[in-house]
N, CA, C and O atoms as a printed pandas DataFrame, in Angstrom:
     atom_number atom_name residue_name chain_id  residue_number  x_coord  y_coord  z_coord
0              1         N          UNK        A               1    0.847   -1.177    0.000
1              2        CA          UNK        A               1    0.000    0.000    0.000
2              3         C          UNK        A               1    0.885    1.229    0.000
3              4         O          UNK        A               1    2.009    1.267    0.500
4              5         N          UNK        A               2    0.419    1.987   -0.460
5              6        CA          UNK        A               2    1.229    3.476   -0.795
6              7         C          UNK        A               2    0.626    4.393   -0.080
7              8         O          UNK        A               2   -0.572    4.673   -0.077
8              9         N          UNK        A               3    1.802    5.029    0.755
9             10        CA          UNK        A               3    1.073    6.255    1.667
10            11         C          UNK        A               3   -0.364    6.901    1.102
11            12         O          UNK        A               3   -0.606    7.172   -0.074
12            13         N          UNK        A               4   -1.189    7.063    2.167
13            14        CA          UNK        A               4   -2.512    7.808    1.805
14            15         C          UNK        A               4   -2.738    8.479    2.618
15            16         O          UNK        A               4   -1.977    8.411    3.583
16            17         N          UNK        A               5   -3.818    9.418    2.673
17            18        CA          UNK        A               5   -4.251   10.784    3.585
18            19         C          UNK        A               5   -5.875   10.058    3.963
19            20         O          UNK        A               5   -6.667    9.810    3.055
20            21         N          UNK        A               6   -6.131    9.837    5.137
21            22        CA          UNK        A               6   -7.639    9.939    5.470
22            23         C          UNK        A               6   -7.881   11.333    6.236
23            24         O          UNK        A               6   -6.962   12.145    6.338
24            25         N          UNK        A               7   -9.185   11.578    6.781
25            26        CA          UNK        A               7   -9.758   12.184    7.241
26            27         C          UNK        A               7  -10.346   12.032    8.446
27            28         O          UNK        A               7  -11.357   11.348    8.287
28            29         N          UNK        A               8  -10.193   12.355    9.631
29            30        CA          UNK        A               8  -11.135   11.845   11.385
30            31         C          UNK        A               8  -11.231   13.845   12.059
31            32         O          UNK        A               8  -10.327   14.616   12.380
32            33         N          UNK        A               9  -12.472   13.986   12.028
33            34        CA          UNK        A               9  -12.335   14.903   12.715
34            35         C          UNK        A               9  -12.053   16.208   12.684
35            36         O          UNK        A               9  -11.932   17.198   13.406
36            37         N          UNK        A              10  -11.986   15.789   11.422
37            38        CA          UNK        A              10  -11.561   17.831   10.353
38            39         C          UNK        A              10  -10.137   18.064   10.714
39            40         O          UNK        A              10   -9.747   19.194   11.008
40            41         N          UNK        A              11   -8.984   16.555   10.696
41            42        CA          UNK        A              11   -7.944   16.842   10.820
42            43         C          UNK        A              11   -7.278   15.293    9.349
43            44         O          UNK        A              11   -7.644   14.118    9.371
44            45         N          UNK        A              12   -6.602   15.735    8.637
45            46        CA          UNK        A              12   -6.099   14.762    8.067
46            47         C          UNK        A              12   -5.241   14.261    8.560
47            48         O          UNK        A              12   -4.779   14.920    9.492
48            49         N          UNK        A              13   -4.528   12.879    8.276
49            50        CA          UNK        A              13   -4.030   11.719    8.624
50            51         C          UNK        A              13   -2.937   11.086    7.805
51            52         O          UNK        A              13   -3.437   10.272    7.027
52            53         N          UNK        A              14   -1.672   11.159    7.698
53            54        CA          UNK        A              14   -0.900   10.215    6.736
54            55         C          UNK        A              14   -0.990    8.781    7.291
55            56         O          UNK        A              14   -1.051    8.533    8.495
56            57         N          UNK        A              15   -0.992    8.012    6.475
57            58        CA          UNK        A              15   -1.522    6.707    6.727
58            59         C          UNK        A              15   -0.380    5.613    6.000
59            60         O          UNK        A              15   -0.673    5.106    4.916
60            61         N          UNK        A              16    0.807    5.320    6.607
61            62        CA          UNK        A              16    1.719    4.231    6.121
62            63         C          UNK        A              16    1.305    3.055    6.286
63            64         O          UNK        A              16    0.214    3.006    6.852
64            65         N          UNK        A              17    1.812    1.959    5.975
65            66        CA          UNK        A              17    1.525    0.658    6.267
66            67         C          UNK        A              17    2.978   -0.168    6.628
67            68         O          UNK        A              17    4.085   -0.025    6.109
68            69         N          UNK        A              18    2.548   -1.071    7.703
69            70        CA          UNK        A              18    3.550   -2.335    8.292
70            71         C          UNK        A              18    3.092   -3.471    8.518
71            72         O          UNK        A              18    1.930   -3.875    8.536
72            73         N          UNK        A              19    4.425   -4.176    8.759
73            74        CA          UNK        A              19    4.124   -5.603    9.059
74            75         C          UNK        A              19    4.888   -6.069   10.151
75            76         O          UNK        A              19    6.119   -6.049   10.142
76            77         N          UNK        A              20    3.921   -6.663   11.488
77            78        CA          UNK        A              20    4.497   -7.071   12.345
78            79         C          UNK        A              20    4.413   -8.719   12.842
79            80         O          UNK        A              20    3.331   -9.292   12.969
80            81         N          UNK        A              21    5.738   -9.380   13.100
81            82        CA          UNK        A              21    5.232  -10.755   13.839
82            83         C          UNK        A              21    5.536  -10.964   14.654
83            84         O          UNK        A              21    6.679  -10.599   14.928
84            85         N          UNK        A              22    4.916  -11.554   15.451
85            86        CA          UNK        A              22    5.034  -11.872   17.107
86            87         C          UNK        A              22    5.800  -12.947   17.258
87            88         O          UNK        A              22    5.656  -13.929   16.531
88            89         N          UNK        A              23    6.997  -12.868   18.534
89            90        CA          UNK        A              23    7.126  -14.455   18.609
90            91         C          UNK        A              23    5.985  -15.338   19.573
91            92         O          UNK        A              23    5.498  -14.840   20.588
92            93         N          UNK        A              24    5.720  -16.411   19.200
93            94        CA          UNK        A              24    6.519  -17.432   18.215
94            95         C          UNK        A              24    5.397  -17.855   17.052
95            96         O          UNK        A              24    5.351  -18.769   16.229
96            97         N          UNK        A              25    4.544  -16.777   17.379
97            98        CA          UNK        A              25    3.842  -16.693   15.360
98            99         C          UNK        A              25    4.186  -16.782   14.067
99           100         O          UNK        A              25    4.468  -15.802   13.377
100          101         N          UNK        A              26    4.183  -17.885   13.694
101          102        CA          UNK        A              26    4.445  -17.625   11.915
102          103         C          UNK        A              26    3.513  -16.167   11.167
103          104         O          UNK        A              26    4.031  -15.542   10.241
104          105         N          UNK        A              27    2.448  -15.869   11.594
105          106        CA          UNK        A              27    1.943  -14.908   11.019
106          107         C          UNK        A              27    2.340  -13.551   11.099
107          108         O          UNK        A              27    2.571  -12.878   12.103
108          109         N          UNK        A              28    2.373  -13.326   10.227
109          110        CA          UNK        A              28    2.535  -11.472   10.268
110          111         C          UNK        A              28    0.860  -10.709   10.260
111          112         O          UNK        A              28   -0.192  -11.051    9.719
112          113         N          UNK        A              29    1.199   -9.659   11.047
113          114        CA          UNK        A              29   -0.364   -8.921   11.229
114          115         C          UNK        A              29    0.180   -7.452   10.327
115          116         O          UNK        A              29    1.295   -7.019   10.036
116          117         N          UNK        A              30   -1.147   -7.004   10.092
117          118        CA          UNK        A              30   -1.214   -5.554    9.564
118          119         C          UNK        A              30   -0.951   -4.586   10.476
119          120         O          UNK        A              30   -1.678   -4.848   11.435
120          121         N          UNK        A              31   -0.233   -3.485   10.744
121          122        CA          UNK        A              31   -0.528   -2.356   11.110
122          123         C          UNK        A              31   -0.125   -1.369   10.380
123          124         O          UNK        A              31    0.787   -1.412    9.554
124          125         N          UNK        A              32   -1.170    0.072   10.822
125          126        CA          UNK        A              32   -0.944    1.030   10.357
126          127         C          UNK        A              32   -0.564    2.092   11.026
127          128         O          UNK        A              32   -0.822    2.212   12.223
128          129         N          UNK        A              33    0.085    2.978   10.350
129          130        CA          UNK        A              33    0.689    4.175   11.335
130          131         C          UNK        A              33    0.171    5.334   10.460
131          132         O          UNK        A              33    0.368    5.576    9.270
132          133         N          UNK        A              34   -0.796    6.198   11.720
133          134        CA          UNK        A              34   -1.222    7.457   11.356
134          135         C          UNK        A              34   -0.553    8.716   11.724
135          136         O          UNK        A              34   -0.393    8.970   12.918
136          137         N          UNK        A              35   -0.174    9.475   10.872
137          138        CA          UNK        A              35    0.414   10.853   11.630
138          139         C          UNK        A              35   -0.148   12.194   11.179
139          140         O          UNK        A              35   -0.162   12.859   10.144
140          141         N          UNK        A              36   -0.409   12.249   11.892
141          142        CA          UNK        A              36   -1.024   14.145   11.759
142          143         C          UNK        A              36   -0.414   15.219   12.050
143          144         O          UNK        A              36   -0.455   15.795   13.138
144          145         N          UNK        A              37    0.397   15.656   10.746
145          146        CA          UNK        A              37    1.509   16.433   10.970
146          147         C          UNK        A              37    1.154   17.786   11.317
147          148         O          UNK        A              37   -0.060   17.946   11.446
148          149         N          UNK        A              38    1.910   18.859   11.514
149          150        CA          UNK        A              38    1.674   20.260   11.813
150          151         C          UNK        A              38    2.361   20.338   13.107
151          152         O          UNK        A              38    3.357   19.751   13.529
152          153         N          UNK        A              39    1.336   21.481   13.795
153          154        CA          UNK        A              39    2.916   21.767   15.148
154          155         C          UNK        A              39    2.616   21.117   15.944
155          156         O          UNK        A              39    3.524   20.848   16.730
156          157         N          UNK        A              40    1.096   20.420   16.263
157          158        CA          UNK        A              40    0.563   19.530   17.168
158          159         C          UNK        A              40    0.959   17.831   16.846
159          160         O          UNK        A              40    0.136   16.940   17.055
160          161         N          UNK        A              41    2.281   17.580   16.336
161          162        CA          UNK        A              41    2.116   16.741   15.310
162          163         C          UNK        A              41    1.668   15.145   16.529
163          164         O          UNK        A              41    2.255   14.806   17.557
164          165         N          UNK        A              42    0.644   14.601   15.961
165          166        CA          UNK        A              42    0.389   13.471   16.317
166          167         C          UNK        A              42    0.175   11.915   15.591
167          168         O          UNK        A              42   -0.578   11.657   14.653
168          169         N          UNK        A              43    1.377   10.659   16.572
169          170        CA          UNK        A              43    1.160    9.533   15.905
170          171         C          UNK        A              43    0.493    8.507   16.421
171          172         O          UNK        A              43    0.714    8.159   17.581
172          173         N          UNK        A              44   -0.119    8.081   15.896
173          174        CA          UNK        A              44   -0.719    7.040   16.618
174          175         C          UNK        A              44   -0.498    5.249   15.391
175          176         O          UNK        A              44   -0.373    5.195   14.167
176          177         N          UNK        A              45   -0.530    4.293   16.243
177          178        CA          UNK        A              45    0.004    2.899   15.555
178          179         C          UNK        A              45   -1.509    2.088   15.987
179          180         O          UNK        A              45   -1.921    2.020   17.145
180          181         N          UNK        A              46   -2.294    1.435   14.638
181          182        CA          UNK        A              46   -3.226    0.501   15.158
182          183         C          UNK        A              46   -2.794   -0.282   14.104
183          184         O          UNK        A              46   -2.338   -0.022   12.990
184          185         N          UNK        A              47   -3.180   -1.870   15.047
185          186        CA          UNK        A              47   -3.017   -3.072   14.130
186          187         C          UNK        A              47   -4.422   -3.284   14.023
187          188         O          UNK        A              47   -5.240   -2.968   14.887
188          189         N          UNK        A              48   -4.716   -3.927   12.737
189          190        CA          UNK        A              48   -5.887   -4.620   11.896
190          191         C          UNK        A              48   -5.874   -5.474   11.892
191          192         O          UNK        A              48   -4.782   -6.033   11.992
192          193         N          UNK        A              49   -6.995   -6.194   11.781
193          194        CA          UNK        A              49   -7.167   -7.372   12.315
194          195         C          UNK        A              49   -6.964   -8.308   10.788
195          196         O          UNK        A              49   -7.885   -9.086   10.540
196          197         N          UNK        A              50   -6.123   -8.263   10.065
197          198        CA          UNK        A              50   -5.972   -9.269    9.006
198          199         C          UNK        A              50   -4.189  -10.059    9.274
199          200         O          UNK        A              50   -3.259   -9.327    9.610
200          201         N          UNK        A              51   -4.038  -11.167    9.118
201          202        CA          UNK        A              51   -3.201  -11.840    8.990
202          203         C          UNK        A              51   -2.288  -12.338    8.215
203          204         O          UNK        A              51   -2.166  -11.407    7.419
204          205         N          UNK        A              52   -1.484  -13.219    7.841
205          206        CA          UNK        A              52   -0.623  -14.029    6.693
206          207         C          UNK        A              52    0.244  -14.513    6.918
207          208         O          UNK        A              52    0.984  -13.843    7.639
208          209         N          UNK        A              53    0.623  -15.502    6.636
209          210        CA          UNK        A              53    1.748  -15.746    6.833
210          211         C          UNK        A              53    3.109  -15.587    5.524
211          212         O          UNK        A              53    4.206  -16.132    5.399
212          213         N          UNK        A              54    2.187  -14.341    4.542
213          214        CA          UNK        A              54    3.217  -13.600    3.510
214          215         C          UNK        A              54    2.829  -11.852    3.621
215          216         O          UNK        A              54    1.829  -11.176    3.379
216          217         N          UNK        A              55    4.435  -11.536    4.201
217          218        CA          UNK        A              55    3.955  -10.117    3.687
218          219         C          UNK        A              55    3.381   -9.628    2.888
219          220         O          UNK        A              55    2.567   -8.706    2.837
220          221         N          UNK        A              56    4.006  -10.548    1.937
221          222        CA          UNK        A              56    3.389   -9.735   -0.087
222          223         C          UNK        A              56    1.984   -9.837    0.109
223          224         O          UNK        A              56    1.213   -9.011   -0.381
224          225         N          UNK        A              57    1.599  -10.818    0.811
225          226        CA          UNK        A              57   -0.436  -11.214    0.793
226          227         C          UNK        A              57   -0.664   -9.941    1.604
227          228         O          UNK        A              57   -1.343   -8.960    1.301
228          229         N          UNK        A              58   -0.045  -10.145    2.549
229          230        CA          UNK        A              58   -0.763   -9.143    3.632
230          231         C          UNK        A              58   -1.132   -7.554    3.136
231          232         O          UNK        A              58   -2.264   -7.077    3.059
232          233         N          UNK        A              59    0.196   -6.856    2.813
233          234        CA          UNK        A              59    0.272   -5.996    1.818
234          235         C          UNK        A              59   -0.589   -5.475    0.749
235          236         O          UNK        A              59   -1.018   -4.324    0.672
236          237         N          UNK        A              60   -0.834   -6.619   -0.215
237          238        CA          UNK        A              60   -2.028   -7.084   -1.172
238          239         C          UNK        A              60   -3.523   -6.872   -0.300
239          240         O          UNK        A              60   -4.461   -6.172   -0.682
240          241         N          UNK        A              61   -3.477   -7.512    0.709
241          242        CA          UNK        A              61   -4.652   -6.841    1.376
242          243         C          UNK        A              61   -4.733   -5.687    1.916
243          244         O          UNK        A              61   -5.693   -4.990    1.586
244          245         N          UNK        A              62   -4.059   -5.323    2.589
245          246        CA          UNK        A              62   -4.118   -3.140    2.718
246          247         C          UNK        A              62   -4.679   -2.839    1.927
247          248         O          UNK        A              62   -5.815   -2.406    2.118
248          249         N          UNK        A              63   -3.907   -2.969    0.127
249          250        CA          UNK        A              63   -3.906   -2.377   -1.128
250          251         C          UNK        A              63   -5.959   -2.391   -1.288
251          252         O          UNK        A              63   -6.571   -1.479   -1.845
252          253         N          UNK        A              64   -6.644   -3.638   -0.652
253          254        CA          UNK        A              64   -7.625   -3.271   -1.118
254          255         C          UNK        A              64   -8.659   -2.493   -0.059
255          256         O          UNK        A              64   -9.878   -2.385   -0.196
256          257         N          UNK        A              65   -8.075   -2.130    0.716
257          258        CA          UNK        A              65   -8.669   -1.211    2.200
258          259         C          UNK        A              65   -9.522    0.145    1.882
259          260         O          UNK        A              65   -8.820    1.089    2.243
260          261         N          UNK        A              66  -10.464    0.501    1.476
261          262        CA          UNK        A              66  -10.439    1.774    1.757
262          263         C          UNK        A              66  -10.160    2.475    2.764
263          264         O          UNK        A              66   -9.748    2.088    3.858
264          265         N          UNK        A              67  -10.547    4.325    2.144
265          266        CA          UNK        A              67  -10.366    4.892    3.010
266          267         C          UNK        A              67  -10.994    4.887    4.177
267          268         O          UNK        A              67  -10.482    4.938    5.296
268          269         N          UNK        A              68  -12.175    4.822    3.876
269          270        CA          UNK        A              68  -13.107    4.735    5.365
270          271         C          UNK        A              68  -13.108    3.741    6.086
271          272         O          UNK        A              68  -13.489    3.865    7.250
272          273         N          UNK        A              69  -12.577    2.176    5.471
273          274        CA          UNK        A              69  -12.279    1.834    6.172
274          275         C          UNK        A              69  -11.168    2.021    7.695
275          276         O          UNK        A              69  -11.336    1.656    8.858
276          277         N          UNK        A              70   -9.993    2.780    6.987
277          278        CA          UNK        A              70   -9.031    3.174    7.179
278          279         C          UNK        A              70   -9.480    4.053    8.692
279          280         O          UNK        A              70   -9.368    3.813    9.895
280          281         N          UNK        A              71   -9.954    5.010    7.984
281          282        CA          UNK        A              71  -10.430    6.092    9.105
282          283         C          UNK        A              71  -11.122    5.465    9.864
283          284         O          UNK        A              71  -10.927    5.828   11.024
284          285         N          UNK        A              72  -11.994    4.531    9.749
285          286        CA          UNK        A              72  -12.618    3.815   10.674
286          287         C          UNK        A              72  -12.281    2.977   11.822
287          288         O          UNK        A              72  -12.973    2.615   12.773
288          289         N          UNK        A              73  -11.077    2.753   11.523
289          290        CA          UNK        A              73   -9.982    1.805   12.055
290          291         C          UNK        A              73   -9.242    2.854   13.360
291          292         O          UNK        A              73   -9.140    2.550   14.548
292          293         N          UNK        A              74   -8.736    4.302   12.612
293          294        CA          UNK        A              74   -8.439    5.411   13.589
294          295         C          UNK        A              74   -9.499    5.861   14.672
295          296         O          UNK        A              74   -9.176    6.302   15.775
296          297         N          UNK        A              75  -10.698    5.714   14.272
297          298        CA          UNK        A              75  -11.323    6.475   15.170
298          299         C          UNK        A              75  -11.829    5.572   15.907
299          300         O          UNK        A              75  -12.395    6.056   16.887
300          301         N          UNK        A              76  -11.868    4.313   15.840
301          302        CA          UNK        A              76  -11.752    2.920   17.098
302          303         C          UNK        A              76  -10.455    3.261   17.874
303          304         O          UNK        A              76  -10.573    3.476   19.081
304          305         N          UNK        A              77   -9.416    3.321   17.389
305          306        CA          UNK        A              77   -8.326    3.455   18.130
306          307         C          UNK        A              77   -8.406    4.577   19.047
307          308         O          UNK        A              77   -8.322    4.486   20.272
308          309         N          UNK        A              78   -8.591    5.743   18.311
309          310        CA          UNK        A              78   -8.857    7.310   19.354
310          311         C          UNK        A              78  -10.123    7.174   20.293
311          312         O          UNK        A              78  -10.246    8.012   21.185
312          313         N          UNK        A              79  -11.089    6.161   20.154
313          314        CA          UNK        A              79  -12.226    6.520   20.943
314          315         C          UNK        A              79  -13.235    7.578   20.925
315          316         O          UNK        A              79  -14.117    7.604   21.784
């Protein structure tokens, strides 16, 4: 997935993507990292609930995420 911008709150969001695995998991999980730059700059890290045990899959799945999903995902995390 290629950096994207969502929206939560009348503040935009850069939105990277990672891959993390736990030991002693073969799977890798999704997370994403949001940052809301400016002078208040804020980051916040949520993992998604999709799995793999291939980055490239996992990845491949972001790619088909929307945005709202996306944002939807942030504003569970923020509460």
């Amino acid at each position: 997935m290629v950096w994207r911008v969502v929206e939560h709150h009348k503040r935009r969001w850069n939105v990277t993507v990672a891959a993390e695995r736990r030991a002693p998991s073969a799977e890798w999980n999704l997370v994403f990292s949001f940052r809301c730059p400016g002078a208040d700059a804020e980051s916040v890290w949520v993992t998604y609930p999709i799995s793999s045990a291939s980055k490239a899959a996992l990845f491949a799945q972001a790619d088909k995420l929307s945005n709202d999903a996306l944002a939807a995902a942030l504003a569970e995390r923020l509460g």
